[in-house]
C-alpha positions as CSV (number, residue, x, y, z in Angstrom):
1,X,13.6,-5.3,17.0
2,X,10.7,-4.8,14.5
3,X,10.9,-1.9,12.4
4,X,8.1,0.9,12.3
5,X,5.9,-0.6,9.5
6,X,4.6,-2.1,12.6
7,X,3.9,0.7,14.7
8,X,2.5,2.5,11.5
9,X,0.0,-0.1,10.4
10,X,-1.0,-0.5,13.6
11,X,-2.2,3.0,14.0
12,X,-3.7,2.9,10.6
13,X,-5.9,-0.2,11.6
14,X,-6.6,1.8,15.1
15,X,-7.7,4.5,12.9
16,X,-10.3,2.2,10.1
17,X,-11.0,1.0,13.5
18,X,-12.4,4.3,14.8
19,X,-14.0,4.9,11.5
20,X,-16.2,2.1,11.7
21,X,-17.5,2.9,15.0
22,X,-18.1,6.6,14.2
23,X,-19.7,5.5,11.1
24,X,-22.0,3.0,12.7
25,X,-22.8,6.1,15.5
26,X,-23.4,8.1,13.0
27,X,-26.1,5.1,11.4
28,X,-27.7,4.9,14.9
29,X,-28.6,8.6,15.2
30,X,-29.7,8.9,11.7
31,X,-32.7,10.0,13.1
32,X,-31.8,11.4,16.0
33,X,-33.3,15.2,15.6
34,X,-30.3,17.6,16.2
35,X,-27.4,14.7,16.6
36,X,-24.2,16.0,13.7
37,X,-22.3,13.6,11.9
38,X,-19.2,12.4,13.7
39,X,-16.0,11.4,12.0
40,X,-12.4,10.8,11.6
41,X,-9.7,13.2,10.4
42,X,-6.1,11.3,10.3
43,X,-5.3,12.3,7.4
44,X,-4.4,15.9,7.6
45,X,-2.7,15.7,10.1
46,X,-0.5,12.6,8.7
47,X,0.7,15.0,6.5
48,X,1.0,18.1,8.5
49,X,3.3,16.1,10.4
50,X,5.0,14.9,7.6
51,X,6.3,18.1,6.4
52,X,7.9,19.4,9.3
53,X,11.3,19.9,9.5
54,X,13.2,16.6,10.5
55,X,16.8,16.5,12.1
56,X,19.3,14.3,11.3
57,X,22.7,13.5,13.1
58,X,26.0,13.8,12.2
59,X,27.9,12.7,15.2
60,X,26.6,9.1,17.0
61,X,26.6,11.0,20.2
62,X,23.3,13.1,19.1
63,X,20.4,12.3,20.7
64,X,18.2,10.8,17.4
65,X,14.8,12.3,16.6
66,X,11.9,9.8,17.5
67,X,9.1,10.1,15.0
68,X,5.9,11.8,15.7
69,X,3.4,9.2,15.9
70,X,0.3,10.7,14.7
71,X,-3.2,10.0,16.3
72,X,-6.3,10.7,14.6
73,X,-9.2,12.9,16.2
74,X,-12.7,12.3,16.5
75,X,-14.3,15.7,14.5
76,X,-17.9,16.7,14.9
77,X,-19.4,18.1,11.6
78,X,-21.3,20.8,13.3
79,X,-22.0,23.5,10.3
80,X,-24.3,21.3,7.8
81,X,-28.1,20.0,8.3
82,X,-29.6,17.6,5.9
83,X,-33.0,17.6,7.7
84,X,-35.6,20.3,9.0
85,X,-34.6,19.2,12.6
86,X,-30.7,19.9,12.5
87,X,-29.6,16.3,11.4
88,X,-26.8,16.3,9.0
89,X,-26.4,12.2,8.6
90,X,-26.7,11.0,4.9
91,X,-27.2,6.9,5.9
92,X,-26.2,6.4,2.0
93,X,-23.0,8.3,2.2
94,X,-22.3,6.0,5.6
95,X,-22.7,2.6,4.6
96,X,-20.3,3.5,1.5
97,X,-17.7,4.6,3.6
98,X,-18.1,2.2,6.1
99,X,-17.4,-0.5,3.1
100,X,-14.3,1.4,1.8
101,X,-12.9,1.5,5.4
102,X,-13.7,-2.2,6.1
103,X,-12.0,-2.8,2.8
104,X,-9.1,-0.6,3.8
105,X,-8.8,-2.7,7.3
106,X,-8.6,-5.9,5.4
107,X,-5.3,-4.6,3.5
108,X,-4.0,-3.5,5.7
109,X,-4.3,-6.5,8.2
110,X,-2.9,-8.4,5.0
111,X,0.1,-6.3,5.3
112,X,0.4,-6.8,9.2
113,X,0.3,-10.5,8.2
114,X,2.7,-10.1,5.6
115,X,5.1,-8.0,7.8
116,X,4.5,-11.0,10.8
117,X,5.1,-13.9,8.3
118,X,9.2,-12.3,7.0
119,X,9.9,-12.4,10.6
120,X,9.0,-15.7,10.7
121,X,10.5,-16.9,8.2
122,X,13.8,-15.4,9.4
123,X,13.5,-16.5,12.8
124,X,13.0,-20.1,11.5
125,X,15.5,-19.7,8.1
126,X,12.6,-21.5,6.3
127,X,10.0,-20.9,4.0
């Protein structure tokens, strides 16, 4: 029934989601001697799966491609220190990225809205 901007911005507010708490790990162990930066990689492979080689059908008996749905992986940033004991957290470069991705989440949960409220207003035939 609902077409896949759904399903898409879903995962992309599972994803900010993710971010935040990895970010606000990350805060936590800022201090932590040895602990290495935790975070989020979506984006490559977004577009990794983006330029494989889709099918299409020419006969309505094929079976029809379902998209890849693309899940992001937690990545530990295990080659960099910042610190004389082995921590590579930079708290500064954390909060900023924690605000861009809370930013991000509120868009996006503007365009869930948005998506919600033309259903609406079709299942009703008001405005």
């Amino acid at each position: 029934m609902f077409n896949s901007n759904f399903e898409t911005l879903k995962v992309a507010m599972d994803v900010q989601m993710k971010r935040q708490e990895l970010h606000a790990q990350n805060i936590a162990n800022a201090e932590t001697p040895g602990y290495k930066r935790k975070y989020v990689a979506f984006e490559e492979y977004l577009q990794e799966s983006k330029m494989k080689l889709k099918l299409t059908t020419t006969n309505q008996r094929h079976l029809p491609t379902s998209p890849k749905i693309v899940t992001a992986k937690e990545v530990k940033m295990k080659n960099t220190s910042l610190t004389n004991d082995q921590n590579n957290v930079d708290i500064d470069m954390e909060v900023t990225e924690m605000v861009k991705d809370a930013l991000r989440y509120q868009v996006l949960s503007r365009l869930m809205s948005a998506n919600i409220d033309r259903y609406n207003t079709v299942i009703r035939n008001t405005r």
